[in-house]
BADREN-982567 format. One line per field, with one value per atom (N, C-alpha, C): residue number from 1; x negated, y, z negated. Coordinates in Angstrom, 2 decimals. Layout:
BEGIN
nr [NUM,...]
east [X,...]
north [Y,...]
up [Z,...]
//
This chain:
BEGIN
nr [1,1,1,2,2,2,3,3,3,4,4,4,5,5,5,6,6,6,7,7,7,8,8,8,9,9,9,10,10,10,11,11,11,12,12,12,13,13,13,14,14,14,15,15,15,16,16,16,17,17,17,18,18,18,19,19,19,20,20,20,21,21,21,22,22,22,23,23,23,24,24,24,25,25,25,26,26,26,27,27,27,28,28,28,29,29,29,30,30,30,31,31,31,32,32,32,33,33,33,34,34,34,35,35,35,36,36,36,37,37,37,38,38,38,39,39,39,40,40,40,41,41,41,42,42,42,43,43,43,44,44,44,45,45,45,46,46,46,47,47,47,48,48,48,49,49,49,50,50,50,51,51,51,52,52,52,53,53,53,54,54,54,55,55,55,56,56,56,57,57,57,58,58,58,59,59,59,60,60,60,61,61,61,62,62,62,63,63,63,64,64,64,65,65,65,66,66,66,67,67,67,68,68,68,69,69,69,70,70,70,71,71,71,72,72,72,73,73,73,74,74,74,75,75,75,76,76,76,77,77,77,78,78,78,79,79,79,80,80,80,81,81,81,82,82,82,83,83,83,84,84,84,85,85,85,86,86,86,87,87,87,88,88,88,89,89,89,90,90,90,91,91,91,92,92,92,93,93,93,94,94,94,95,95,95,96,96,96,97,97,97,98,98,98,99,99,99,100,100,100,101,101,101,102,102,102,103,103,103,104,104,104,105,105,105,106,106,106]
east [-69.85,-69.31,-70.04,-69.42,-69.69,-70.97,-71.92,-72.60,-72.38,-72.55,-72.55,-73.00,-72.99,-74.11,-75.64,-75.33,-76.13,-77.13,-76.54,-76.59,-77.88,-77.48,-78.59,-79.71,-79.33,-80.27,-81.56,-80.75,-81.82,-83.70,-83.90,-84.59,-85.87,-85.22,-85.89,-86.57,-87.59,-88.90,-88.00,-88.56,-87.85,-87.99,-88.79,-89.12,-87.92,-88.01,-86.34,-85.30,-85.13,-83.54,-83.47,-84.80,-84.68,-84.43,-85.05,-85.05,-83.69,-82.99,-81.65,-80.49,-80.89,-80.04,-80.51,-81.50,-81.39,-80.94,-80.84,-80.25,-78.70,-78.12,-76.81,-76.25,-76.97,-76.68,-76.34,-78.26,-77.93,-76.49,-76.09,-74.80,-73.44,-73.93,-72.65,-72.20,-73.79,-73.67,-73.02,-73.05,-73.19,-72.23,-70.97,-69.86,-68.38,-68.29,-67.42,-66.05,-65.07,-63.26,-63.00,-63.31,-62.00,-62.93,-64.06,-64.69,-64.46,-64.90,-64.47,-62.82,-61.83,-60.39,-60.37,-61.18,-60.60,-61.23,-62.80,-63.31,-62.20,-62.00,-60.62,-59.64,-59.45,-57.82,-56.75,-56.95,-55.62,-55.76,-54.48,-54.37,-53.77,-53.78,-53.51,-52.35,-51.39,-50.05,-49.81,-50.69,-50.64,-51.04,-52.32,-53.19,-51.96,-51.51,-50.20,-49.49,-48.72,-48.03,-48.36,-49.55,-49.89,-50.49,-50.29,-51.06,-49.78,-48.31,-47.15,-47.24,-48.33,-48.18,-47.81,-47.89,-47.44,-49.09,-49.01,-50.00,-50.85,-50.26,-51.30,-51.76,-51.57,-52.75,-53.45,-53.35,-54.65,-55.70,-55.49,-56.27,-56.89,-56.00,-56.53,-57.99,-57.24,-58.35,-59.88,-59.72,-60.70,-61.26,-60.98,-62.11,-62.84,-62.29,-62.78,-64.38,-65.18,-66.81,-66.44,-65.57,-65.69,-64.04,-64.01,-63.07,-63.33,-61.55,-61.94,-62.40,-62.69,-63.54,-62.03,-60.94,-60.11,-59.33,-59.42,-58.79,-59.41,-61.08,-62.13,-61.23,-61.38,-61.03,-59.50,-58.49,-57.12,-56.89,-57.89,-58.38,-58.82,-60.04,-60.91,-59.50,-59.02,-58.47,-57.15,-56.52,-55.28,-56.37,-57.28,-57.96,-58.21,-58.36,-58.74,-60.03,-60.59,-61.68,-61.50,-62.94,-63.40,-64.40,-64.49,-65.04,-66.15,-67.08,-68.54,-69.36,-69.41,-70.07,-71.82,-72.96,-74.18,-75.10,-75.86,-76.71,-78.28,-78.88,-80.25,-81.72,-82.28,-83.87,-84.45,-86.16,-87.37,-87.23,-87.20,-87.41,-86.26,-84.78,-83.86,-82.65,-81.62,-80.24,-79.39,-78.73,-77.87,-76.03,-75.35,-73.79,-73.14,-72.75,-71.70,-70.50,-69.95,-69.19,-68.08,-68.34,-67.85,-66.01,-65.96,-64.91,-64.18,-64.48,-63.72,-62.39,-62.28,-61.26,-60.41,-60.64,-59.31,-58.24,-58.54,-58.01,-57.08,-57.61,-56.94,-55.32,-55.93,-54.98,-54.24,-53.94,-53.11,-51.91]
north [56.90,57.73,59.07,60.40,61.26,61.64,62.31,62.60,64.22,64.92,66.03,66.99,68.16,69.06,68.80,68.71,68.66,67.63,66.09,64.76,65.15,66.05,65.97,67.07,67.61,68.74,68.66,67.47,67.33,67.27,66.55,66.50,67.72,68.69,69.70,71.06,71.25,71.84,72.96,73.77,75.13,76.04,76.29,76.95,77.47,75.86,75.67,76.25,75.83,76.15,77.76,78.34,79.65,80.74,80.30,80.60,80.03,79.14,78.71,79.78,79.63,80.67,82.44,82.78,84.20,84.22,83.33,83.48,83.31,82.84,82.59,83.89,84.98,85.83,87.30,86.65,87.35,87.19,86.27,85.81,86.41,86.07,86.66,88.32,89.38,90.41,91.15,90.74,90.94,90.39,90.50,89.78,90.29,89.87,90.79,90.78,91.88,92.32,90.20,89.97,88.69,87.66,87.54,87.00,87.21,88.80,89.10,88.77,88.95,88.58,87.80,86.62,84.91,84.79,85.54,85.35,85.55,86.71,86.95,86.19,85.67,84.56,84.95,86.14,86.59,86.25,86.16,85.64,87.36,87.00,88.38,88.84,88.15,87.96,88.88,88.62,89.06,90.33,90.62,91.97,92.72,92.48,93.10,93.65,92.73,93.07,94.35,94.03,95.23,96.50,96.68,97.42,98.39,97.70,97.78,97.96,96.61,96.98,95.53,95.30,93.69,92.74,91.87,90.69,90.96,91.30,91.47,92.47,93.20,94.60,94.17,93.89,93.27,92.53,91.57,90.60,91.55,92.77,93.42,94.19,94.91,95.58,94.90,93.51,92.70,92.72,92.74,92.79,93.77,94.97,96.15,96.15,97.34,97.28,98.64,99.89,101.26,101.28,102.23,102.33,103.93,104.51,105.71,104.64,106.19,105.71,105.33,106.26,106.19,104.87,104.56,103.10,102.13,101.86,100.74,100.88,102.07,102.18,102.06,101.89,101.32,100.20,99.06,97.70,97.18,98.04,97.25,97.48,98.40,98.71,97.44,97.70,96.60,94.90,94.88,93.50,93.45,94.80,95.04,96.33,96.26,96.81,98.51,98.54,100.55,100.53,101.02,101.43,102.82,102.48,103.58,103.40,104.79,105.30,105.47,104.63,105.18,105.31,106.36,106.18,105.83,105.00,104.87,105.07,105.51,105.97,105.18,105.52,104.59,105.53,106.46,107.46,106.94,106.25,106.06,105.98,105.88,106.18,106.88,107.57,108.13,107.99,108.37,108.10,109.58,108.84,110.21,110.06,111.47,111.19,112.66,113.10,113.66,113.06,111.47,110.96,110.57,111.08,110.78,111.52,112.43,113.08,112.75,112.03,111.34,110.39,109.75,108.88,109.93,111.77,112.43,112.94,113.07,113.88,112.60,111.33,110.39,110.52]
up [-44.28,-45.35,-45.36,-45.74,-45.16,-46.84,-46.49,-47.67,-48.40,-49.44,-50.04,-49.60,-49.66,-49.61,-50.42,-51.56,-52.94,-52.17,-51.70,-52.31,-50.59,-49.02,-48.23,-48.56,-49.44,-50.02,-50.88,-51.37,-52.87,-52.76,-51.42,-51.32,-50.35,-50.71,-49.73,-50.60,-50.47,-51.04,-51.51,-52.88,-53.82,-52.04,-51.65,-50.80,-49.54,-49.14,-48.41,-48.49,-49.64,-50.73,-50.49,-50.92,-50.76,-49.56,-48.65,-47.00,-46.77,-46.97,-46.81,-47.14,-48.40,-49.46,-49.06,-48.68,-48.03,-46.45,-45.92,-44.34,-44.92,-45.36,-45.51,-46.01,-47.71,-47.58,-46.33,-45.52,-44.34,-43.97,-42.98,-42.25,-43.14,-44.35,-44.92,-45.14,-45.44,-44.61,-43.93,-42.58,-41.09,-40.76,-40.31,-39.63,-38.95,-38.18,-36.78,-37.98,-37.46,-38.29,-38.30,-37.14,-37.31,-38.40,-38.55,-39.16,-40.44,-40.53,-42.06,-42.66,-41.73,-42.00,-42.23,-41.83,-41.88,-43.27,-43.62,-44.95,-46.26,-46.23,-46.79,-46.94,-46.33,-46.43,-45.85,-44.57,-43.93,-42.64,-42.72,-41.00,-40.06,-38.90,-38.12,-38.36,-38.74,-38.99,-39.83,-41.40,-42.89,-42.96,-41.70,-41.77,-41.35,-39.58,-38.95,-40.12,-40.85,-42.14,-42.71,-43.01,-44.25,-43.20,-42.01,-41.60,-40.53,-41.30,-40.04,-38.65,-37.89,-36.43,-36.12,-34.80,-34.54,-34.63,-34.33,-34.40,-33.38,-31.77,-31.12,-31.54,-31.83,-32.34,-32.60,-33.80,-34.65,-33.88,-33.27,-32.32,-31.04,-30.41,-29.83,-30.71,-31.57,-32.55,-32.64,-33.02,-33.41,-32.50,-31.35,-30.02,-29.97,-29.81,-29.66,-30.13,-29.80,-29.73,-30.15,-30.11,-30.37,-30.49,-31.79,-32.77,-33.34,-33.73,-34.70,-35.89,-37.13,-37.89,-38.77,-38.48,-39.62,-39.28,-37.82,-37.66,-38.45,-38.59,-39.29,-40.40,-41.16,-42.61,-42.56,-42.00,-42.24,-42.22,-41.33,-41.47,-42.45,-42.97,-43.91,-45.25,-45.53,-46.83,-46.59,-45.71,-45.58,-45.58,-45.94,-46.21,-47.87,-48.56,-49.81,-49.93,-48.74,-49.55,-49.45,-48.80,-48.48,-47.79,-47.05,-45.73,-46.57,-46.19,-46.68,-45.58,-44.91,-43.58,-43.92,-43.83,-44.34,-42.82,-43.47,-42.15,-43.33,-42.27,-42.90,-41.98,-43.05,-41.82,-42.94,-42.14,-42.68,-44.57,-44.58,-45.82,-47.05,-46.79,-47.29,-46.75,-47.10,-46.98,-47.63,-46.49,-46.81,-46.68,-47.58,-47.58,-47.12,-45.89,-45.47,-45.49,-46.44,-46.93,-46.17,-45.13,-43.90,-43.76,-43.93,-43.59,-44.77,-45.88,-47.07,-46.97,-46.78,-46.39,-45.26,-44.65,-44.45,-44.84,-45.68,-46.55,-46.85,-47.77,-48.20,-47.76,-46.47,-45.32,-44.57,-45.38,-44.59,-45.85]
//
């Protein structure tokens, strides 16, 4: 019989739990277009849809390693969200906001 989360957990040090629970935020983070799509609840099909191209696109897209910026951000938004370009050094981060204007000019 298969056991819980909770029920193999219970027994594992505050410590654990915690190192558990910040790697998972990590992972959740950090995660490739098709990853994040599937998080979402869309299939390539649904994105295609909202993005009016066919299915392989999308699946092509998801591969890709180098992308315009305004393509990321026609992806991420046909998923729900917004796309925010930051760059960060040791001193802070910064939001560039260089590509806001395209959203404008679509």
């Amino acid at each position: 019989m298969a056991k819980s989360f909770s029920e193999l957990t219970k027994n594992w040090s505050p410590e654990r739990l915690a190192h558990v629970e910040a790697m998972t935020r990590e992972m959740l983070a950090e995660m490739p277009l098709n990853e994040l799509r599937q998080a979402r609840g869309l299939s390539q099909k649904k994105l295609a849809e909202a993005l009016h191209i066919q299915q392989p696109a999308v699946a092509k897209l998801e591969k890709r390693t180098d992308m315009y910026i305004s393509t990321l951000r026609s992806h991420i938004e046909a998923m729900g969200g917004e796309l925010e370009v930051v760059a960060r050094f040791p001193d802070g981060a910064v939001k560039i906001n260089t590509f806001g204007d395209l959203a404008a000019t679509r």
